[in-house]
Each structure stands twice: as structure tokens, then as C-alpha cells.
N, C-alpha and C positions, 0 to 999 in steps of 0.2 A: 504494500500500500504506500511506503513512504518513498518508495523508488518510482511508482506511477507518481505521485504527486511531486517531486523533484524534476522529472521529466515533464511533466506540462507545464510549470515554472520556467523550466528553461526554455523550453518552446515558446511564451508566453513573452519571455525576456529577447528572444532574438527578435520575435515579430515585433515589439516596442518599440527594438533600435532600429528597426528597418524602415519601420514608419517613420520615424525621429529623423533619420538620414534623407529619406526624401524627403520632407518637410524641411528641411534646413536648405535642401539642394533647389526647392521650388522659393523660398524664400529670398533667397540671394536672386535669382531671375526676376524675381520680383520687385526687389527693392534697386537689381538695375535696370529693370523697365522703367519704373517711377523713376529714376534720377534722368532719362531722356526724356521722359515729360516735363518735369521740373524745367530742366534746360531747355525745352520748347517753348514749355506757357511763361519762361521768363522773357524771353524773346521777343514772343509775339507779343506780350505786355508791354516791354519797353518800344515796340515800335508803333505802339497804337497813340494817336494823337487825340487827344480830349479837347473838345471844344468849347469855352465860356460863352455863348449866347447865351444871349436874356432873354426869358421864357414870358410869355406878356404875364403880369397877373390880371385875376378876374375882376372888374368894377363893382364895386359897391352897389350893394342893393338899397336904391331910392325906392321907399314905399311900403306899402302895409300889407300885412301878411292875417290872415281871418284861420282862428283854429277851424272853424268849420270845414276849410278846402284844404287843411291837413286830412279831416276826418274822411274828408272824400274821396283823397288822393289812394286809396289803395281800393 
């Protein structure tokens, strides 16, 4: 009994680090995909130009407002 259970421990233990090693090896892929993105979207950022126009604002409301055609509005 403690020799089966020793054995699927260990079993248990290689499939761990197997998983563990691609996961580390998919990670690294990962985190240099991300760093050419990074270096992309810094790029296109810095080459995007922002424009200051003045947006009109809206005029002032002259005049009277009736809760009645609040209550009607829906």
C-alpha cells in the first residue's frame, strides 16, 4: 500500500513540474509578446497629435420651464 501510494506521489510530482515548465515557457512568450506591444502602442502614442479646438459651449436657457411638461415628457 505505501509503495502504490509513493508511486502516484511521484507520478503526481513529475506531472506538477511538467505543467510548471510549460507554464513558465508560455509565460516568457508572453511577457515578450507584451513588451512589442508596449513598444508599439508607445509609438503610435507618441506620434499621435492632439488637437486644442474649442468645443462651442451650449447657451443658456432664457425662459420658463412648467413641471407639468416635465410630467408629460415621458
Amino acid at each position: 500500500m505505501n509503495d502504490a501510494l509513493e508511486a502516484m506521489v511521484k507520478v503526481l510530482n513529475e506531472e506538477t513540474m511538467a505543467t510548471t515548465m510549460a507554464l513558465s515557457t508560455r509565460i516568457e512568450e508572453l511577457e515578450g509578446e507584451l513588451a512589442l506591444y508596449r513598444v508599439a502602442m508607445g509609438k503610435g502614442v507618441s506620434s499621435a497629435t492632439f488637437s486644442n479646438e474649442d468645443v462651442p459651449k451650449p447657451k443658456e436657457f432664457v425662459g420658463t420651464r412648467s413641471t407639468c411638461n416635465v410630467d408629460d415628457f415621458l
